[in-house]
PDB file of N, CA, C and O in Angstrom, chain B, residues numbered from 101:
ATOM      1  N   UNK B 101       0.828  -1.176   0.000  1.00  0.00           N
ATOM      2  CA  UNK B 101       0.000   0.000   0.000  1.00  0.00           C
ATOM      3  C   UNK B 101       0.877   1.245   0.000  1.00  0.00           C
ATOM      4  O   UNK B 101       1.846   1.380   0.746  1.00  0.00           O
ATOM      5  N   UNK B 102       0.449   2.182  -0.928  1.00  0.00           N
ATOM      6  CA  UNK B 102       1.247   3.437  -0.749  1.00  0.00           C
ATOM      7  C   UNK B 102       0.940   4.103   0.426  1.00  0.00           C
ATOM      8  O   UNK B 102      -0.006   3.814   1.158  1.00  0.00           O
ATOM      9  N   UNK B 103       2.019   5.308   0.669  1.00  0.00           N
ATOM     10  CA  UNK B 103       1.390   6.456   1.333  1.00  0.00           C
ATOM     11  C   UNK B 103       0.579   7.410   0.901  1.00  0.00           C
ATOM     12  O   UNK B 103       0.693   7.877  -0.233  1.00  0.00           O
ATOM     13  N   UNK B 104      -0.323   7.803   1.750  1.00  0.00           N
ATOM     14  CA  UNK B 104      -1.130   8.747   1.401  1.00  0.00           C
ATOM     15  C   UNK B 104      -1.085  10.258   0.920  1.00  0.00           C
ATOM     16  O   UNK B 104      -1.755  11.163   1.418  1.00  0.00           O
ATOM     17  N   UNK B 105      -0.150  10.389  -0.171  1.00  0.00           N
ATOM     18  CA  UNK B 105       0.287  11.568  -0.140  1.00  0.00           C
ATOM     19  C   UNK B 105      -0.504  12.996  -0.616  1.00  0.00           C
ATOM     20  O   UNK B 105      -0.231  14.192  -0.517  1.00  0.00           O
ATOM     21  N   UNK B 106      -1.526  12.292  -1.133  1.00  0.00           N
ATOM     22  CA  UNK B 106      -2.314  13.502  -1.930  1.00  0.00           C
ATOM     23  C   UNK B 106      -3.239  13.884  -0.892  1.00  0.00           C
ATOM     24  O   UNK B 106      -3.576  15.068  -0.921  1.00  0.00           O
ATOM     25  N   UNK B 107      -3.872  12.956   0.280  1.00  0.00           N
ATOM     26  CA  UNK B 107      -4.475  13.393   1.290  1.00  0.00           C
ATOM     27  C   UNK B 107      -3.577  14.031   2.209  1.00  0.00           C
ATOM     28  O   UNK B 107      -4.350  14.701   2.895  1.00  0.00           O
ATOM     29  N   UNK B 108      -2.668  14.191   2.550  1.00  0.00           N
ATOM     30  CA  UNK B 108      -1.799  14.786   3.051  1.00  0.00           C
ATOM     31  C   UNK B 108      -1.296  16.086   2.758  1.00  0.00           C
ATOM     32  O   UNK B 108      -1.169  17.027   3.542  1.00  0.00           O
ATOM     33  N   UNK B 109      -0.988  16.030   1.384  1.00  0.00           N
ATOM     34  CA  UNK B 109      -0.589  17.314   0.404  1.00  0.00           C
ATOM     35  C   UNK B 109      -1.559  18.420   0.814  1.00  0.00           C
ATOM     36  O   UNK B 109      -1.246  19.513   1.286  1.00  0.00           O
ATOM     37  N   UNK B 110      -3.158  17.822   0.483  1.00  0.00           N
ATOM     38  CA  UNK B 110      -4.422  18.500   0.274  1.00  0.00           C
ATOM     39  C   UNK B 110      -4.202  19.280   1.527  1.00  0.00           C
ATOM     40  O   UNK B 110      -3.993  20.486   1.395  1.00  0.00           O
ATOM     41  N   UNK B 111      -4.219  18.742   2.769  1.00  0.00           N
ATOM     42  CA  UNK B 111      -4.192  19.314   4.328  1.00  0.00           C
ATOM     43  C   UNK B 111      -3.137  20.289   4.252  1.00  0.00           C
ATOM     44  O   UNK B 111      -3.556  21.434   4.418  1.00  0.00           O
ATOM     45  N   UNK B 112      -1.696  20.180   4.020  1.00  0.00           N
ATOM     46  CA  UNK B 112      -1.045  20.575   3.763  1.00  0.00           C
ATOM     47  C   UNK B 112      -0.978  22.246   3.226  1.00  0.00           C
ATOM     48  O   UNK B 112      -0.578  23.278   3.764  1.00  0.00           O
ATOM     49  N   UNK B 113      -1.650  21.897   1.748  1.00  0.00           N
ATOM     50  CA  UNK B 113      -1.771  22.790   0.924  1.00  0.00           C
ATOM     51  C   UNK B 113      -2.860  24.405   1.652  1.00  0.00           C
ATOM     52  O   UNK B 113      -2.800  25.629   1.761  1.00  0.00           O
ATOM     53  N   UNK B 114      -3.775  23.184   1.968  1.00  0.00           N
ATOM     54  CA  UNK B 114      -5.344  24.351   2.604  1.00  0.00           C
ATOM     55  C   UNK B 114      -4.713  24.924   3.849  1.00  0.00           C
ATOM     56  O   UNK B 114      -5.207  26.002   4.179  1.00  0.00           O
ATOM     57  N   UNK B 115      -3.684  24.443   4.671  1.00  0.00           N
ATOM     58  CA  UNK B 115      -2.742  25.019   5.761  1.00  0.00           C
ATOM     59  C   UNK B 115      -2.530  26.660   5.522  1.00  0.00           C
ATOM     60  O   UNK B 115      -2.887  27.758   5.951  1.00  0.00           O
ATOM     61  N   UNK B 116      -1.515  25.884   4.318  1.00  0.00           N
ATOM     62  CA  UNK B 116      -0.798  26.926   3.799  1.00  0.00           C
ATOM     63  C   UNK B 116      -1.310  28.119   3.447  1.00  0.00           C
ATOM     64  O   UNK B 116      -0.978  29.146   4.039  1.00  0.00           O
ATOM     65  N   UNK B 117      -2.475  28.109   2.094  1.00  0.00           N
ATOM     66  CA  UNK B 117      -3.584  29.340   1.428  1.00  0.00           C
ATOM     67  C   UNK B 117      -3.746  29.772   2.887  1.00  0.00           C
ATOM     68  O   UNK B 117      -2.978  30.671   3.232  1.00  0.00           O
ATOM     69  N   UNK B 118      -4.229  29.508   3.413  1.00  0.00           N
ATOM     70  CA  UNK B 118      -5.116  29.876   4.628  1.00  0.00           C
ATOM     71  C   UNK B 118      -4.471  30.997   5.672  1.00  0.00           C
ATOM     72  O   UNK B 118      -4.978  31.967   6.236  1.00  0.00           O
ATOM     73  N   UNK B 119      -2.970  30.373   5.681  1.00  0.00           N
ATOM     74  CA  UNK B 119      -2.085  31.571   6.541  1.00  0.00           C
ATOM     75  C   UNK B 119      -1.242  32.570   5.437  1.00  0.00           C
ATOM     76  O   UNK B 119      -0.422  33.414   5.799  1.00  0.00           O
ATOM     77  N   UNK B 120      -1.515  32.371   4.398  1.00  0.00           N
ATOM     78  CA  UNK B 120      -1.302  33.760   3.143  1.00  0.00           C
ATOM     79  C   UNK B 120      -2.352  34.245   3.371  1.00  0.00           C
ATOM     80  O   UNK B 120      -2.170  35.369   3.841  1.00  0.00           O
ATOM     81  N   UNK B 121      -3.538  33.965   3.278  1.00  0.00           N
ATOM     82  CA  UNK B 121      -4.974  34.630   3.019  1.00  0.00           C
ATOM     83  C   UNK B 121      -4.773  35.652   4.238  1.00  0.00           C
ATOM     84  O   UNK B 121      -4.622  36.840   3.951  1.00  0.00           O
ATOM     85  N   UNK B 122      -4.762  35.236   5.657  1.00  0.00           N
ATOM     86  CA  UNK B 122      -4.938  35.759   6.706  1.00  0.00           C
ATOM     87  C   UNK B 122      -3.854  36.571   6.750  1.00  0.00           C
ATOM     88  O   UNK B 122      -4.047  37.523   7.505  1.00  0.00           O
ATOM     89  N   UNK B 123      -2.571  36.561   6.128  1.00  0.00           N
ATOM     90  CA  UNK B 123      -1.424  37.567   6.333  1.00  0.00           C
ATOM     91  C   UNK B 123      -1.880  38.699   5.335  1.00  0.00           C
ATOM     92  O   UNK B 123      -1.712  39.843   5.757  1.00  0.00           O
ATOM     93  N   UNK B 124      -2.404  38.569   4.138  1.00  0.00           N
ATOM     94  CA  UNK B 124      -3.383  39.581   3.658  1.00  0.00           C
ATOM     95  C   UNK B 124      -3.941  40.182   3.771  1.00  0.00           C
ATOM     96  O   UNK B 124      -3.702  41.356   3.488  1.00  0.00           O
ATOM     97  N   UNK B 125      -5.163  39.728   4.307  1.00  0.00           N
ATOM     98  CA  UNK B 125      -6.363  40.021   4.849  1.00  0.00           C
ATOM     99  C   UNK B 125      -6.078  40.980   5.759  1.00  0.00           C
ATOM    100  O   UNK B 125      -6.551  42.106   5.608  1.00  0.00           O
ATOM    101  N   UNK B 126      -5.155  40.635   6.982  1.00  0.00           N
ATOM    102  CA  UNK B 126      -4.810  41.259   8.237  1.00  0.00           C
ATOM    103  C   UNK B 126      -3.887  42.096   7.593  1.00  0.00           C
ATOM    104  O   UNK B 126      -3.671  42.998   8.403  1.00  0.00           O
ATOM    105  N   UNK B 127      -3.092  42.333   6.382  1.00  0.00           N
ATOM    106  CA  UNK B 127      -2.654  43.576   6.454  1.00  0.00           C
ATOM    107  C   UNK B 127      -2.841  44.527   5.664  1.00  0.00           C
ATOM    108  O   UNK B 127      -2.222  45.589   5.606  1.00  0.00           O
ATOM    109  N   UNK B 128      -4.378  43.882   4.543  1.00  0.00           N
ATOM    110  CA  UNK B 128      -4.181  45.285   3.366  1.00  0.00           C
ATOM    111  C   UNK B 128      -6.117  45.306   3.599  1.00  0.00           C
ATOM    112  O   UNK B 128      -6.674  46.313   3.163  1.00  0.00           O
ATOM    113  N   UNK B 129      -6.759  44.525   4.073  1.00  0.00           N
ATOM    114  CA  UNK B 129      -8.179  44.455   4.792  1.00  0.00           C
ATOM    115  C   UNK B 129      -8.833  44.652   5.424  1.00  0.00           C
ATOM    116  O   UNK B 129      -8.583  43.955   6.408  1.00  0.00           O
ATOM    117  N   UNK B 130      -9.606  45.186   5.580  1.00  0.00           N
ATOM    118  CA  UNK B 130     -10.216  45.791   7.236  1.00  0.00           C
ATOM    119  C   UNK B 130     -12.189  44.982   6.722  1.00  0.00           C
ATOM    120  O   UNK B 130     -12.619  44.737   5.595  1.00  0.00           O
ATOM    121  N   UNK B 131     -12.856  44.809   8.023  1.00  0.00           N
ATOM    122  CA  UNK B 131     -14.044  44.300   7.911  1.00  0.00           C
ATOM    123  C   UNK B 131     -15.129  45.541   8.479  1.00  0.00           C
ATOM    124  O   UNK B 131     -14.851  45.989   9.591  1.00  0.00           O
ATOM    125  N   UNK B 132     -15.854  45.885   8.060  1.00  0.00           N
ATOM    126  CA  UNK B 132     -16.307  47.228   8.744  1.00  0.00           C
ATOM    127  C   UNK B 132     -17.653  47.231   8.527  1.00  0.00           C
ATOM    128  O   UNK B 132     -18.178  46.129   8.366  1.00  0.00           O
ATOM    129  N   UNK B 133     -18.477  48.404   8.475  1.00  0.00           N
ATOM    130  CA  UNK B 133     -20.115  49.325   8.333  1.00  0.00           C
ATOM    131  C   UNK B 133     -20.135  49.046   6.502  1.00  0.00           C
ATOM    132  O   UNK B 133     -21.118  48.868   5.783  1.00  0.00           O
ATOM    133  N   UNK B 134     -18.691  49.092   6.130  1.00  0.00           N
ATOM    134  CA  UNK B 134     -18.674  49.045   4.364  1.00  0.00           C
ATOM    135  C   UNK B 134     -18.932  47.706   3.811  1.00  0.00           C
ATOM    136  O   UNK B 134     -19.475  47.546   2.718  1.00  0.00           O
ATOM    137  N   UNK B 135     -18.395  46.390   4.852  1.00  0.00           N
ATOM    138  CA  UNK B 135     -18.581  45.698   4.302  1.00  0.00           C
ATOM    139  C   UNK B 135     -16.907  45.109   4.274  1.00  0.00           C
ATOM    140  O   UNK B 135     -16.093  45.921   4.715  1.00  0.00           O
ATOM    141  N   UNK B 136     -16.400  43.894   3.838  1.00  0.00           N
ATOM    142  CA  UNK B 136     -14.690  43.548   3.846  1.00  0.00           C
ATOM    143  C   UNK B 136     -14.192  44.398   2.539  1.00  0.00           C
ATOM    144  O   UNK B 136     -14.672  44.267   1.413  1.00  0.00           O
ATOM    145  N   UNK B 137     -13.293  45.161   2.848  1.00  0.00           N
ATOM    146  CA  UNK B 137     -12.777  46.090   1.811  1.00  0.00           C
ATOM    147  C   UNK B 137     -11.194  45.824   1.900  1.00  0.00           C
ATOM    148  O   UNK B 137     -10.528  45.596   2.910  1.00  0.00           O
ATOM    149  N   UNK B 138     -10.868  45.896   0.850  1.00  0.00           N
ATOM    150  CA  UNK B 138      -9.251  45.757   0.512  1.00  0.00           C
ATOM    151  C   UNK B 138      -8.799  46.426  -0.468  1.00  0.00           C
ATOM    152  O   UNK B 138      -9.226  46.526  -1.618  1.00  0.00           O
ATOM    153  N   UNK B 139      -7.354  47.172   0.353  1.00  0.00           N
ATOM    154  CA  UNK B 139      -6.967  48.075  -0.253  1.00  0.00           C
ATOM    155  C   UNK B 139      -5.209  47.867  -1.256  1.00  0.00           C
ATOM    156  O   UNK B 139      -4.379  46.992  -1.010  1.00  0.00           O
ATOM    157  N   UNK B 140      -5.082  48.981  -2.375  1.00  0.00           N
ATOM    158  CA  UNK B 140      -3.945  48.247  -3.074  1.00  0.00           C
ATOM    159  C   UNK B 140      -4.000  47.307  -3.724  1.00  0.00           C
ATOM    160  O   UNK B 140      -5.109  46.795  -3.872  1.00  0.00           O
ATOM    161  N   UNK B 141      -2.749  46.664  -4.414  1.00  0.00           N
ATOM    162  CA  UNK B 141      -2.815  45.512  -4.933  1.00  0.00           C
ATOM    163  C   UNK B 141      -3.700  44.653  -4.774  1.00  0.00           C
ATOM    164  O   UNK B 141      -4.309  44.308  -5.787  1.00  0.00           O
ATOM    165  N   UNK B 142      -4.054  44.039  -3.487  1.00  0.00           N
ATOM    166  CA  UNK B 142      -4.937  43.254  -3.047  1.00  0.00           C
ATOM    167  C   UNK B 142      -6.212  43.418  -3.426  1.00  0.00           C
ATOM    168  O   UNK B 142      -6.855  42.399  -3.676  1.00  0.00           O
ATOM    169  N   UNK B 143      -6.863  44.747  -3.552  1.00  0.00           N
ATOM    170  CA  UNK B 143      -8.303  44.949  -3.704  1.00  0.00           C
ATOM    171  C   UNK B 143      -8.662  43.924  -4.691  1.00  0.00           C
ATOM    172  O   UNK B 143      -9.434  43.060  -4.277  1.00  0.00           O
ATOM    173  N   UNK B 144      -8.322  43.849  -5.738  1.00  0.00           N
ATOM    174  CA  UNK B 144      -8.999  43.173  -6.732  1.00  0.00           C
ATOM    175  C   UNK B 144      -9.527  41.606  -6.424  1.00  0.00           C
ATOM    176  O   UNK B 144     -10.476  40.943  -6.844  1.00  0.00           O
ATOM    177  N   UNK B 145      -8.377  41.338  -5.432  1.00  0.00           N
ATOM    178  CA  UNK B 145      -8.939  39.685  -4.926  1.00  0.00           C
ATOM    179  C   UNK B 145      -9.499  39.978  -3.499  1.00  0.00           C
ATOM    180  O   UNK B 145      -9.299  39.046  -2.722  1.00  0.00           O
ATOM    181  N   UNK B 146     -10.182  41.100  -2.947  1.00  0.00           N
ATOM    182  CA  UNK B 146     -10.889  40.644  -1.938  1.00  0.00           C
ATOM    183  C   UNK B 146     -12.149  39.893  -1.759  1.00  0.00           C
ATOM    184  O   UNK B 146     -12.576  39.500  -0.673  1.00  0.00           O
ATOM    185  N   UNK B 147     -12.661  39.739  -2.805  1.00  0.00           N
ATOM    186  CA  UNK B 147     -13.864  38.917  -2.820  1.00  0.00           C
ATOM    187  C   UNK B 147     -13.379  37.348  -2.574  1.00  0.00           C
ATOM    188  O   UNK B 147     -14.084  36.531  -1.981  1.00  0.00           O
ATOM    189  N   UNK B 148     -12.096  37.058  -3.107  1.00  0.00           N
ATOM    190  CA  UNK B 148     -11.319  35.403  -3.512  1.00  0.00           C
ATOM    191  C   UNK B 148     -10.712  35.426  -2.561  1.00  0.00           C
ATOM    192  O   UNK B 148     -10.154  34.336  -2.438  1.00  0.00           O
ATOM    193  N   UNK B 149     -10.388  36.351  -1.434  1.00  0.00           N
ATOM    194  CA  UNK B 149      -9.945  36.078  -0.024  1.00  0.00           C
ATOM    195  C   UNK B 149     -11.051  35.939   1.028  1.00  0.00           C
ATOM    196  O   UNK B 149     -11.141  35.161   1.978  1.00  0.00           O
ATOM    197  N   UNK B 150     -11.592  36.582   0.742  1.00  0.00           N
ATOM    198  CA  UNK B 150     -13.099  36.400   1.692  1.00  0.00           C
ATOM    199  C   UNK B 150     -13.842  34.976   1.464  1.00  0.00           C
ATOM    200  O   UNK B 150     -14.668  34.548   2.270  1.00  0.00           O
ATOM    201  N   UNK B 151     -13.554  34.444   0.556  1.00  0.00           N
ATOM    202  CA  UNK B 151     -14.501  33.365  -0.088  1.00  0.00           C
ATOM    203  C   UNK B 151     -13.469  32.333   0.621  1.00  0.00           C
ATOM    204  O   UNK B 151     -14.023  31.396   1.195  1.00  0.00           O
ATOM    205  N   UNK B 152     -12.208  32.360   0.662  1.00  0.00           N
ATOM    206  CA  UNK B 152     -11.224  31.570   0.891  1.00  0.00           C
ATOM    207  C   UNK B 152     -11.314  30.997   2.535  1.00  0.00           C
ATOM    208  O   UNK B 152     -11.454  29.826   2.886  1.00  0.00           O
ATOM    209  N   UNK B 153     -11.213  31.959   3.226  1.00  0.00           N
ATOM    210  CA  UNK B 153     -11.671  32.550   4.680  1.00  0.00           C
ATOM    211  C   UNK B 153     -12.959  31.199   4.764  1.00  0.00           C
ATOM    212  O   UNK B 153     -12.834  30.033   5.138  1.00  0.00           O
ATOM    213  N   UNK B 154     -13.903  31.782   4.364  1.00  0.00           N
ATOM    214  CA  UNK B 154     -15.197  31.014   4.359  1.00  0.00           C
ATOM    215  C   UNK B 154     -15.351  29.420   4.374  1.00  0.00           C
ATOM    216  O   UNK B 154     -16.026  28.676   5.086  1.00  0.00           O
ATOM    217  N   UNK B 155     -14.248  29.119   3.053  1.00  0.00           N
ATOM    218  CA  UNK B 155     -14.357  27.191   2.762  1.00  0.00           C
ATOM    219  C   UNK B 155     -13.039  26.934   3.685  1.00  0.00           C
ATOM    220  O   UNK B 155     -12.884  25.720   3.816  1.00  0.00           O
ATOM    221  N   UNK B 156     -12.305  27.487   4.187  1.00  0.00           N
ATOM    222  CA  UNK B 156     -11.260  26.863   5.180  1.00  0.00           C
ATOM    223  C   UNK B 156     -11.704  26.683   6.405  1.00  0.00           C
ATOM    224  O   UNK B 156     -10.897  26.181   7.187  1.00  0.00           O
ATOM    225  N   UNK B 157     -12.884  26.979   6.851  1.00  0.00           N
ATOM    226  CA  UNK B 157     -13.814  26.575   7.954  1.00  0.00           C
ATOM    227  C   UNK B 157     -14.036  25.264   8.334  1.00  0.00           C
ATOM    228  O   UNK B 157     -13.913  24.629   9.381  1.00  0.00           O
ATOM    229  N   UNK B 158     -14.510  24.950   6.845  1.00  0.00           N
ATOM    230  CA  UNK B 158     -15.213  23.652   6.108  1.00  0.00           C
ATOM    231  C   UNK B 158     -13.812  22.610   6.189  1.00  0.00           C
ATOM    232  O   UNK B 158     -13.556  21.756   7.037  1.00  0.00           O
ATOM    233  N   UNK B 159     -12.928  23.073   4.834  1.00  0.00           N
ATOM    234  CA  UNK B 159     -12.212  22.722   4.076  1.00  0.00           C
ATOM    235  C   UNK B 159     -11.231  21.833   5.358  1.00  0.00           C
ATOM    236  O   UNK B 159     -11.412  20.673   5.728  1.00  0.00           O
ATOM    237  N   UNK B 160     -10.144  22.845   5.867  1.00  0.00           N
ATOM    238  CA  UNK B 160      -8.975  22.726   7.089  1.00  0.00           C
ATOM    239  C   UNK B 160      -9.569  20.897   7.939  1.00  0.00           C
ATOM    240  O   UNK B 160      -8.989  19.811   7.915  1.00  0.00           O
ATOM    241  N   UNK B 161     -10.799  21.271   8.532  1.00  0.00           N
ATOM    242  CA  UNK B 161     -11.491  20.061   9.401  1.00  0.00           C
ATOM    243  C   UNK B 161     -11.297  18.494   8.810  1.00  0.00           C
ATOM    244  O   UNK B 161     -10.688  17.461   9.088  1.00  0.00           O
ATOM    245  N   UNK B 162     -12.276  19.052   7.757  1.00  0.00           N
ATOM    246  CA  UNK B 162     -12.558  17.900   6.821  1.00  0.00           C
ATOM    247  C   UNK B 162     -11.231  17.117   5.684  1.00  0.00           C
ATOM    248  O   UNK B 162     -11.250  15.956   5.277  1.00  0.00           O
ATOM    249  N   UNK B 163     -10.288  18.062   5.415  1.00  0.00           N
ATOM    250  CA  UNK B 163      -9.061  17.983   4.969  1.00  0.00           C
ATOM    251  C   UNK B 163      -8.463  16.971   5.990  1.00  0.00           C
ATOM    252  O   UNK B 163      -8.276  15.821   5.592  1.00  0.00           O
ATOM    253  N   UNK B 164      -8.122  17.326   7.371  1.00  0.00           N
ATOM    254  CA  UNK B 164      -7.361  16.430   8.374  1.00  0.00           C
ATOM    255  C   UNK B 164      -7.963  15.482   8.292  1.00  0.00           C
ATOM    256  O   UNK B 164      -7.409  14.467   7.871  1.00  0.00           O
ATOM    257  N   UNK B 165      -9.337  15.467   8.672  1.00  0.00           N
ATOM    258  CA  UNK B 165      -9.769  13.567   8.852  1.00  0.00           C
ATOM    259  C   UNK B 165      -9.800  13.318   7.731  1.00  0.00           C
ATOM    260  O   UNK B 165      -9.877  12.114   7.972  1.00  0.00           O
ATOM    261  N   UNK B 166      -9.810  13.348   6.708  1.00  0.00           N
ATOM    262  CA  UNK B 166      -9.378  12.152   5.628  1.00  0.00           C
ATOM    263  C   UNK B 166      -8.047  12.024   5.836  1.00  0.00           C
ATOM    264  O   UNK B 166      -7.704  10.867   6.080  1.00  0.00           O
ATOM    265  N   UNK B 167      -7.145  12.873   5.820  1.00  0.00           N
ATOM    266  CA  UNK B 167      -5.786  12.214   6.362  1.00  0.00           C
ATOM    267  C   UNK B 167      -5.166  11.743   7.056  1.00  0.00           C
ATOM    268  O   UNK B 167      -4.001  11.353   6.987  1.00  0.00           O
ATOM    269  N   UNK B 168      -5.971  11.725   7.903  1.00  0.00           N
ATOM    270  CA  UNK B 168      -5.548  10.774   9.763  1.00  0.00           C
ATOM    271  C   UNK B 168      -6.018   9.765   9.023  1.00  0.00           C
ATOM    272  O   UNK B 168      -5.232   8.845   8.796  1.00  0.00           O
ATOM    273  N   UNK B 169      -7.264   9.694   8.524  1.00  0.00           N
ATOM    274  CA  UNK B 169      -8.074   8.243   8.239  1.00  0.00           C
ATOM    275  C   UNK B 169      -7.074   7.339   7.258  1.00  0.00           C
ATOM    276  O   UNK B 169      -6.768   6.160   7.436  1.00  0.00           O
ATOM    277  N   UNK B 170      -6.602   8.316   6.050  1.00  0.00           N
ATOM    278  CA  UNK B 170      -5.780   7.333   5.267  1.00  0.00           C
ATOM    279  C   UNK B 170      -4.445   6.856   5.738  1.00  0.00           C
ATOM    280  O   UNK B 170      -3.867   5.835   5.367  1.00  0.00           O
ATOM    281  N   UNK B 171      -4.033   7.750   6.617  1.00  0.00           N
ATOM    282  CA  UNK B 171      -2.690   7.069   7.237  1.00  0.00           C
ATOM    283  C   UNK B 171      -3.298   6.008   7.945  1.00  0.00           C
ATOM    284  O   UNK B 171      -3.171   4.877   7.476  1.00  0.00           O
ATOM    285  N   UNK B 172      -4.142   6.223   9.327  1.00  0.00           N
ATOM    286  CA  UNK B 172      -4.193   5.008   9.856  1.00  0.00           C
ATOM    287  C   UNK B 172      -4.526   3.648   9.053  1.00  0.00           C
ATOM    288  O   UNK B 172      -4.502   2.601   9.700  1.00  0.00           O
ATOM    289  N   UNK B 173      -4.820   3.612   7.748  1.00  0.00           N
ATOM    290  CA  UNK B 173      -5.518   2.781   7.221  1.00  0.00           C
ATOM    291  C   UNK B 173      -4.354   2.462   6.252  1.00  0.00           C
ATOM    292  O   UNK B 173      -4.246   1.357   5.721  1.00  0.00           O
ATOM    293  N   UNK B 174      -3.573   3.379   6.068  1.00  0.00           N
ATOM    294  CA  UNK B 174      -1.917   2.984   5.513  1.00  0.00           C
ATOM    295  C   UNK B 174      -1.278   1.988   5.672  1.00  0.00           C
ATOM    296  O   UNK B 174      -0.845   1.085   4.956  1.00  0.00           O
ATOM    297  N   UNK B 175      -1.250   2.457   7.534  1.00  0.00           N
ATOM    298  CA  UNK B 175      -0.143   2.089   8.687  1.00  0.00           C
ATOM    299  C   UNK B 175      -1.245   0.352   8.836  1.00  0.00           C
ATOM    300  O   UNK B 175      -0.626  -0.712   8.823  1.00  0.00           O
ATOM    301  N   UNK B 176      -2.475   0.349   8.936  1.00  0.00           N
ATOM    302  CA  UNK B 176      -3.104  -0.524   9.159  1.00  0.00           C
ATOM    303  C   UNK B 176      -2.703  -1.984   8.212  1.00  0.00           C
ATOM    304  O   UNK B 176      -2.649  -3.156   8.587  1.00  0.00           O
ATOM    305  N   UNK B 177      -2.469  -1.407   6.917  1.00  0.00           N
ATOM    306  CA  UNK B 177      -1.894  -2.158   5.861  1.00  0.00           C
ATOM    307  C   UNK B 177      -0.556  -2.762   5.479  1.00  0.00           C
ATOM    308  O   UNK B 177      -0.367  -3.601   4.598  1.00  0.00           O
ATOM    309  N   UNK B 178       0.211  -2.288   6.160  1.00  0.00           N
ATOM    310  CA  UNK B 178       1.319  -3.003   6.210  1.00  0.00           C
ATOM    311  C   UNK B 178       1.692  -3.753   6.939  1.00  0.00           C
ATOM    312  O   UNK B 178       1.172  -3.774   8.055  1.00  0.00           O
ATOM    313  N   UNK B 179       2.658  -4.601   6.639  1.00  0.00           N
ATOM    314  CA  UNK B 179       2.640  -5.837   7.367  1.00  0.00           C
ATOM    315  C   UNK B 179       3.639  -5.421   9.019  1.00  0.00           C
ATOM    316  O   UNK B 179       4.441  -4.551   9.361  1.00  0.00           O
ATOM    317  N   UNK B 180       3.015  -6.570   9.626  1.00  0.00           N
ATOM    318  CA  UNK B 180       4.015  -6.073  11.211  1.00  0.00           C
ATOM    319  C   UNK B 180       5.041  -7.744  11.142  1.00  0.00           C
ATOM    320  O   UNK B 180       4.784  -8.925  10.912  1.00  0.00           O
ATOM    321  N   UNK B 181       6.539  -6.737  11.575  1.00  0.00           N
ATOM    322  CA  UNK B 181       7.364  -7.911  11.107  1.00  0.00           C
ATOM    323  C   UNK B 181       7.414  -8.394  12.849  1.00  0.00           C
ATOM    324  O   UNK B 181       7.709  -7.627  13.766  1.00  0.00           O
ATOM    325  N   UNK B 182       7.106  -9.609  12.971  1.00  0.00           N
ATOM    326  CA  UNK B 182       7.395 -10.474  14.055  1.00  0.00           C
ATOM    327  C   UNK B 182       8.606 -10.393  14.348  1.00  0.00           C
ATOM    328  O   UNK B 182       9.450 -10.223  13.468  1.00  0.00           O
ATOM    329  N   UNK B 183       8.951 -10.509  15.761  1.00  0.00           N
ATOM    330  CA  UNK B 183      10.526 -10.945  16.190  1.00  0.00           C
ATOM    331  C   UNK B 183      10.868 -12.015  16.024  1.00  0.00           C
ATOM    332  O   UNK B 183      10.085 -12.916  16.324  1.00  0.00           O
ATOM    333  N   UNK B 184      11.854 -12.258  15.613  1.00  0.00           N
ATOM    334  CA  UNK B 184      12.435 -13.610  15.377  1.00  0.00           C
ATOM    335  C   UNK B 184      12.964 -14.612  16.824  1.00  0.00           C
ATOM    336  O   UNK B 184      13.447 -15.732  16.656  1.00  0.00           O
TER     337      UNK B 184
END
């Protein structure tokens, strides 16, 4: 059985977006009476950071347990070598 690497990656990956998004967010973003507004460069993707924000709620949770699940079910699969 292989390792699980693409369930892993996935967790991995949504980690990652997630603490760019928020280093963004927190420094060119403010949430206010206007509504989430972003300023500079950034403006143009504040809607695709806000949205991002939103499925990493979801995403982050549900990302880990499939990857605990496929490792244990990895680790479950290989053989255990007896002592001789």
């Amino acid at each position: 059985m292989r390792f699980p690497t693409l369930s892993v990656s996935v967790f991995v990956l949504s980690i990652a977006l997630t603490v760019i998004s928020t280093w963004l967010s927190s420094t060119y973003c403010a949430f206010g009476f206007g509504g989430f507004q972003c300023n500079g460069a950034v403006g143009e993707i504040a809607g695709l950071l806000f949205a991002w924000s939103m499925l990493a709620v979801v995403l982050i949770p549900l990302s880990f347990m499939v990857a605990v699940w496929r490792i244990v079910r990895w680790r479950r699969g290989r053989p255990i070598k007896k002592p001789a």
